[in-house]
C-alpha positions in Angstrom: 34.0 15.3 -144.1 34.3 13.1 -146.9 37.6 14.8 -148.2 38.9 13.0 -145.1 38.6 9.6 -146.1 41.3 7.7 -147.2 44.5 9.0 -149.2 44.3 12.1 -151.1 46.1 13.7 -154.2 46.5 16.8 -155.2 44.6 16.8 -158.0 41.6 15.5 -155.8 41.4 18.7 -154.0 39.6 22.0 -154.5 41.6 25.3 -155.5 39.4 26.8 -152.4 40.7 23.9 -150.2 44.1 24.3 -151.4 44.1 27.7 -150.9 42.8 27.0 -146.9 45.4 24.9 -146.2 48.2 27.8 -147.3 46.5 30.1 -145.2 46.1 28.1 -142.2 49.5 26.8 -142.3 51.0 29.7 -142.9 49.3 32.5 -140.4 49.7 29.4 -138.4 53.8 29.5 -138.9 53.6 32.9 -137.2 51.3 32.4 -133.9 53.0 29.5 -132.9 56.4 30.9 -132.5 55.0 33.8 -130.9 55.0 32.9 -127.3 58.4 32.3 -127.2 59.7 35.7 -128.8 57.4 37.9 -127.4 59.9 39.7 -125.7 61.1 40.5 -129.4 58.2 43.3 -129.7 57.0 43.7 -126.1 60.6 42.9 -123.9 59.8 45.6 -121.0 56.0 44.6 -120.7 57.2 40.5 -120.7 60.0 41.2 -118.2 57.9 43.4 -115.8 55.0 41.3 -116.0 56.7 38.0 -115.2 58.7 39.2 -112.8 62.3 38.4 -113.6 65.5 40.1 -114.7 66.9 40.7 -118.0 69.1 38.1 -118.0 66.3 35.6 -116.5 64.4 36.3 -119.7 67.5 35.5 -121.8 67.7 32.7 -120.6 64.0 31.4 -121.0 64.6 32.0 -125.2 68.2 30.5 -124.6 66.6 27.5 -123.0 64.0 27.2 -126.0 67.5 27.8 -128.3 69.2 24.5 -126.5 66.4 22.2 -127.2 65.7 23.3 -130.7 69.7 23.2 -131.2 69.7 19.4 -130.4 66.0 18.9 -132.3 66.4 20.3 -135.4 68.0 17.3 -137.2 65.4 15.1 -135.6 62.8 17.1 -136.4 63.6 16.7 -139.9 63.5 12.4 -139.5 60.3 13.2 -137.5 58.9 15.0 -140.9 59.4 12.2 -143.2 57.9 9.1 -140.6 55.1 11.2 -139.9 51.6 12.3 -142.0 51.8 16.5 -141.9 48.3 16.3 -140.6 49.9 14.8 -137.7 52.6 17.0 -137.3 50.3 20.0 -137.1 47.2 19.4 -135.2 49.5 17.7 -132.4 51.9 20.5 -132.6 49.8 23.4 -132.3 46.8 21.3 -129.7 50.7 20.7 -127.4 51.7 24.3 -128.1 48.5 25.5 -126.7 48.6 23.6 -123.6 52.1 24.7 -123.1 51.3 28.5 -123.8 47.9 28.3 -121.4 50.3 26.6 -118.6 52.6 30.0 -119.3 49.5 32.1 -119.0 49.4 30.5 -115.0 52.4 32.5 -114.5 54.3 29.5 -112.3 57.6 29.7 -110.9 60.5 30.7 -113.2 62.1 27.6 -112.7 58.9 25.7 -114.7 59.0 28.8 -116.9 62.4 27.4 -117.7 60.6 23.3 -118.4 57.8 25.7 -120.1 60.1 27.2 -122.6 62.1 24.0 -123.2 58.5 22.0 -123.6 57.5 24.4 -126.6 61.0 23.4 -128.0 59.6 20.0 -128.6 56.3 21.0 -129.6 57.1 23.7 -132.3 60.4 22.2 -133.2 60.5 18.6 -133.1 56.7 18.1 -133.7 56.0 21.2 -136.0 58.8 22.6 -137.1 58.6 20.9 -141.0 55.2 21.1 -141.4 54.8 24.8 -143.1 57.1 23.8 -146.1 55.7 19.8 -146.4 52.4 20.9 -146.4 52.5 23.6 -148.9 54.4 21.4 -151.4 51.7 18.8 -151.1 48.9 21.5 -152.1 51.4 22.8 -154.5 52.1 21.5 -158.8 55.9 21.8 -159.4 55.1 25.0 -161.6 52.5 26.1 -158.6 55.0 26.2 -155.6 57.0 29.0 -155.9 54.2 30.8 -156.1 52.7 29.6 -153.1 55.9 29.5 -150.9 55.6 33.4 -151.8 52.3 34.0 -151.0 53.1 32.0 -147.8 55.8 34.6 -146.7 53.5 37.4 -147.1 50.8 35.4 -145.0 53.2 34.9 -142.3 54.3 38.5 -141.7 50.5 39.6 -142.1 49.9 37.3 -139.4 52.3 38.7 -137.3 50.6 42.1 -137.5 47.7 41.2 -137.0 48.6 39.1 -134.1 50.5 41.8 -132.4 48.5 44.5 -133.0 46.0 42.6 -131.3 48.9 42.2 -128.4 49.7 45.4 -128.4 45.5 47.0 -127.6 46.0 44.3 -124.8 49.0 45.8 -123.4 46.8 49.2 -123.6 43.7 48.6 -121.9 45.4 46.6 -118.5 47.4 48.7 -116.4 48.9 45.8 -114.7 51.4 43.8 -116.6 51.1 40.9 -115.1 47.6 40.8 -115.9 48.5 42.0 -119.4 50.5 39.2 -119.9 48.2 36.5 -118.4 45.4 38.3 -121.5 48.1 38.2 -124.2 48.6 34.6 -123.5 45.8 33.2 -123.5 44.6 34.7 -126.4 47.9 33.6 -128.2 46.6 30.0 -126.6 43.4 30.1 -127.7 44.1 31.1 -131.0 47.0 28.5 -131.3 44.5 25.6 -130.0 42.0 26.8 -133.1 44.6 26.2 -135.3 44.5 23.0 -134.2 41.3 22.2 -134.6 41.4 23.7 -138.1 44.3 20.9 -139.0 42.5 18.0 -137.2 39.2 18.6 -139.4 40.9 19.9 -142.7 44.1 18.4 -143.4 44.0 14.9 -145.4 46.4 12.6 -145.2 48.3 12.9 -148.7 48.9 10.0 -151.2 53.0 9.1 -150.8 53.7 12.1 -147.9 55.6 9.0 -146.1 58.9 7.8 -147.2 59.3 4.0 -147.0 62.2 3.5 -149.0 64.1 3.6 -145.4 66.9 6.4 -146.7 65.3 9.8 -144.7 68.4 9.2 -142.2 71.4 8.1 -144.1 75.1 8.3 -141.9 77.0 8.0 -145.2 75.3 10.9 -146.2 76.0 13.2 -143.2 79.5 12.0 -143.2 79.7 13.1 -146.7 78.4 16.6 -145.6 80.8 17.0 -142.6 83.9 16.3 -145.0 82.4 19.2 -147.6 83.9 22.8 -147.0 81.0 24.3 -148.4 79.0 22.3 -145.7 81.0 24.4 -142.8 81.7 27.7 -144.9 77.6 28.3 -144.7 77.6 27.6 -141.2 80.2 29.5 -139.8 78.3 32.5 -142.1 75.0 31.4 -140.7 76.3 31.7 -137.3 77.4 35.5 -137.2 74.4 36.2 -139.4 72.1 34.5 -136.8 73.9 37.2 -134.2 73.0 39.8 -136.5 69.6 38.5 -137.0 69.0 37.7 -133.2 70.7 41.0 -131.9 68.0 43.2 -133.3 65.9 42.3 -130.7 67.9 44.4 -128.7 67.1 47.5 -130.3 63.5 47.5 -128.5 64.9 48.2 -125.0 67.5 49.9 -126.5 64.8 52.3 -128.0 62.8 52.4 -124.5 65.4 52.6 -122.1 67.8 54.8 -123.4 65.3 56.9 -125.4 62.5 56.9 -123.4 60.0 55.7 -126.1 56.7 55.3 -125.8 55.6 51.3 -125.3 53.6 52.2 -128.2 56.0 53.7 -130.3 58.3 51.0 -129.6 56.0 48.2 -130.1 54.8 49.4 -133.6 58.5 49.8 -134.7 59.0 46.2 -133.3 56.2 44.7 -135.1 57.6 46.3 -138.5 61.1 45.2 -138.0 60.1 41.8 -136.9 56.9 41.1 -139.3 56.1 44.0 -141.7 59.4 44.6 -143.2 59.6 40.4 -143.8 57.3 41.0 -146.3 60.0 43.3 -148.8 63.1 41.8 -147.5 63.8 38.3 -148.1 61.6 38.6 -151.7 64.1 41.5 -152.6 67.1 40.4 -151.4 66.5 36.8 -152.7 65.7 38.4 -156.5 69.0 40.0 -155.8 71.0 37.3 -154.7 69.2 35.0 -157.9 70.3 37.9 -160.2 73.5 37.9 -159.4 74.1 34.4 -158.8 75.8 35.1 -155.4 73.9 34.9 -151.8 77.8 35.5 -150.4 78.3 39.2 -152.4 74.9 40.2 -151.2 75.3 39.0 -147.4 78.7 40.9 -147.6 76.9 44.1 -148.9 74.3 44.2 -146.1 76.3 42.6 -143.3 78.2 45.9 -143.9 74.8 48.1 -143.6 73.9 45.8 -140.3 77.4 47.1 -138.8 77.2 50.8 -140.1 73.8 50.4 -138.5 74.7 49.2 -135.2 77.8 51.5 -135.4 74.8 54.7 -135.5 73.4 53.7 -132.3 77.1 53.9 -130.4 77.4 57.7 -131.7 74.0 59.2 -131.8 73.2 61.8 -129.2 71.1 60.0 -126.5 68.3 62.1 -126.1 64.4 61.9 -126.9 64.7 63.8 -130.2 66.8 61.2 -131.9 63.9 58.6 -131.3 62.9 59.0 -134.5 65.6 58.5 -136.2 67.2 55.2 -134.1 63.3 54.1 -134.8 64.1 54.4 -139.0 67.1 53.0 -138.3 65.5 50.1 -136.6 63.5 49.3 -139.7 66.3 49.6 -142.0 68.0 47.1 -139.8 65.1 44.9 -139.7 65.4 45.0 -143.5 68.7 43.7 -143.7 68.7 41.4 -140.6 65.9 39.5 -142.3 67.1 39.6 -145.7 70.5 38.2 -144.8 68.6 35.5 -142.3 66.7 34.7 -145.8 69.2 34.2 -148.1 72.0 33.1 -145.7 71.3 29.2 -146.3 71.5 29.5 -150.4 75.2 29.8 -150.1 75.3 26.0 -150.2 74.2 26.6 -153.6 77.0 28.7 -153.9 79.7 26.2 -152.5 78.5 23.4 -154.8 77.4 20.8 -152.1 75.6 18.2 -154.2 72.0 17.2 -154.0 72.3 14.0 -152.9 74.4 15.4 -149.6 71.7 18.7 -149.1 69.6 17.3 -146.1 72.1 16.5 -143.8 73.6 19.7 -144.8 70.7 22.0 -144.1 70.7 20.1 -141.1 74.3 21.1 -140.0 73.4 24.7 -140.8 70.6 25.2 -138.6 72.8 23.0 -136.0 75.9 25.2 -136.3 73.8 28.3 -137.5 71.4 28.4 -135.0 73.6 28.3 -131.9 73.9 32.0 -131.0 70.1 31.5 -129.7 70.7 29.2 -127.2 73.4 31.4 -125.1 73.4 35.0 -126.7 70.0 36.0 -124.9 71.3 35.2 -121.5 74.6 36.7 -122.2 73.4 40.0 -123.2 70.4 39.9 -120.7 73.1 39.7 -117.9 75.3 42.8 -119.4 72.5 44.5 -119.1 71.2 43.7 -115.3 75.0 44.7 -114.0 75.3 47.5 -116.3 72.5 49.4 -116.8 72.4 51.1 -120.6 76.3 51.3 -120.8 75.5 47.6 -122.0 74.4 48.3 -125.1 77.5 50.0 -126.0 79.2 46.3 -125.4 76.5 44.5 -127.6 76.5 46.8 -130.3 79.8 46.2 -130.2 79.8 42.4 -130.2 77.1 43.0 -133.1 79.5 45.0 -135.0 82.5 42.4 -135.0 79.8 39.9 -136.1 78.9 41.6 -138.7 82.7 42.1 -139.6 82.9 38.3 -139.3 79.8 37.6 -141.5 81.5 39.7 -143.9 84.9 37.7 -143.6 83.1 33.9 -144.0 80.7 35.0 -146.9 83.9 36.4 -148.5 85.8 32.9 -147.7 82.2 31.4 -149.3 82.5 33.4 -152.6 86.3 32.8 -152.8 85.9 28.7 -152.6 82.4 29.0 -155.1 85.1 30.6 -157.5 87.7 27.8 -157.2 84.9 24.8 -157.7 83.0 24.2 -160.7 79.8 22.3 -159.9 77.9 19.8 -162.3 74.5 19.9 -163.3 73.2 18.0 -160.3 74.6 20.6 -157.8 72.7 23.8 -159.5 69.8 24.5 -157.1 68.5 28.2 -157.1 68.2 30.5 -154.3 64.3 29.9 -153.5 64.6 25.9 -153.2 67.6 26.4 -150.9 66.2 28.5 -148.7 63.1 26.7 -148.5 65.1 23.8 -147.5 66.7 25.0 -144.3 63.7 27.0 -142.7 
């Protein structure tokens, strides 16, 4: 374990060791979120199996959404005080521990401490590490490569992950039991990742700032009093209802349709994961092309709502299962495209360099926000009204989309009015980079 000793550079490791560390970081960027939004792909197995209403699981991913809402900008202070290798053995040893105290199926009321412990552990702990640590294995020239490769390795991951998941969810009849398996497999596998970081991560030559600056006031100040700053929020914020809503789709899809738990898992696991792999990469080229994240978000916040608008008028029988499933995927497609791009229209608004932090720190404040209350909310429709309630969230989804639509527009119409300098050009791939 010599490669352990003392500070490293980049140019003292391997291309094979490199490489690990890309890998492990990034499939790891997939497990550890998992737990958490496994009602995304298996929502009636979850629900069943823990024994709680719709809006009681809501509310589990809303509690996560409140803590990660007040961690974020903390998290990001957290990232520059602390060595990566830090960050992600501690994250993803505390993640495990959480997950395996999950597994124990306690009462919902330390479900809810669960949920809100695993906000501090992926979130404040881990939440930089993916994007530090591939820049310190990465040349200048090197990175975007790697941040690429590192997308693709992430929705692999998923995959694979749920696949596995998913035979789980076969084999045991009882769903309790099923999710007990799931879980601590998800564990397990988290905890190796831990290990993993512990004995292969080296602490990096100049990873720690110690010039004092990672949290300047001045700076967020300056970032509050931008228009560009609050422009890309508001936008993130109907895109994140977008985004979040097509997790609704899956009991959608069971209840209404009567889809098979296979069926609807598979389609899950594309729209969540698979489809990843195309979208943001496509969408981004587009957006770069064009030079314009708002036209393109405008373009496919219109698909999301045309989408959404399908499912309010499609007969509701067990034919058209097919066809809400393709729509599922084409709505995947531009949910996470939009969720990808979505931060580069700071670019867009010219918010200087010097100011970009604290403003990727407002946007996953103000972006991010729909997660902490929109699970609950729409978990509650449903309890009281059965499947009429997805004709009200489509709905809701609809308008948001309408709304995405309305603040890209306002986006593209101040980026025409203000002429940046040199300092304020960043492309699309940096910015995004920046806020996930």
């Amino acid at each position: 374990m010599n490669f352990l000793k003392g500070e490293k550079k980049l140019s003292d490791l391997s291309r094979f060791h490199k490489m690990f560390l890309i890998v492990l970081i990034s499939m790891g960027s997939s497990i550890i979120y998992m737990p958490v939004y496994l009602k995304n792909v298996f929502y009636e197995p979850l629900m069943v199996g823990l024994g709680v209403s719709n809006e009681q699981l809501g509310a589990l991913v809303g509690m996560y959404g409140i803590m990660a809402t007040i961690l974020y900008i903390p998290s990001g202070i957290v990232a520059d005080k602390v060595r990566v290798r830090t960050l992600a053995w501690v994250g993803f040893a505390a993640t495990a521990l959480a997950v395996f105290w999950y597994a124990a199926m306690p009462s919902y009321g330390v479900l809810l401490f669960i949920f809100g412990l695993m906000a501090v552990t992926t979130i404040l702990i881990w939440w930089g590490t993916r994007f530090k640590l591939v820049r310190l294995v990465s040349s200048e020239e090197e990175y975007p490569k790697n941040i690429g490769f590192s997308y693709g390795l992430y929705g692999v991951a998923g995959l694979i992950f749920n696949m596995i998941a998913l035979g789980v969810f076969g084999m045991i009849a009882d769903q309790t039991r099923g999710v007990t398996t799931v879980l601590i497999i998800m564990g397990a596998i988290i905890l190796l990742f831990g290990i993993l970081s512990f004995f292969f991560i080296p602490k990096f030559e100049g990873e720690i700032k110690t010039d004092g600056k990672s949290f300047n006031l001045s700076e967020f100040a300056e970032a509050l009093r931008h228009p560009g700053v609050w422009l890309a929020s508001i936008s993130m914020f109907f895109i994140c209802f977008v985004y979040q809503g097509m997790n609704y789709t899956t009991p959608f899809l069971t209840n209404v349709f009567g889809a098979s738990l296979g069926l609807v898992s598979v389609v899950g696991m594309i729209r969540t994961y698979g489809i990843t792999l195309i979208s943001s990469p496509i969408l981004g080229k587009v957006a770069e092309k064009i030079n314009s994240p708002a036209k393109v978000i405008m373009v496919i916040s219109a698909v999301a709502a045309l989408c959404y608008g399908s499912f309010l008028i499609l007969p509701k029988t067990a034919a058209m299962a097919i066809v809400v499933a393709v729509i599922m995927v084409v709505l995947g497609f531009v949910g996470n495209g939009a969720f990808g791009i979505a931060s580069s229209q700071l670019t867009e608004t010219k918010v200087p360099i010097h100011v970009f932090g604290a403003a990727t720190g407002m946007v996953s404040v103000i972006g991010f926000l729909p997660e902490s209350f929109m699970h609950q909310w729409f978990g509650g429709m449903i309890d009281r009204q059965g499947n009429a309630a997805f004709t009200t969230i489509f709905g809701i989804l609809i308008v948001c989309a309408v709304l995405s639509i309305g603040a890209s527009l306002l986006v593209r119409r101040y980026a025409k009015k203000h002429t940046g300098t040199g300092e304020d050009k960043k492309t699309v791939k940096e910015v995004d980079t920046a806020v996930e």
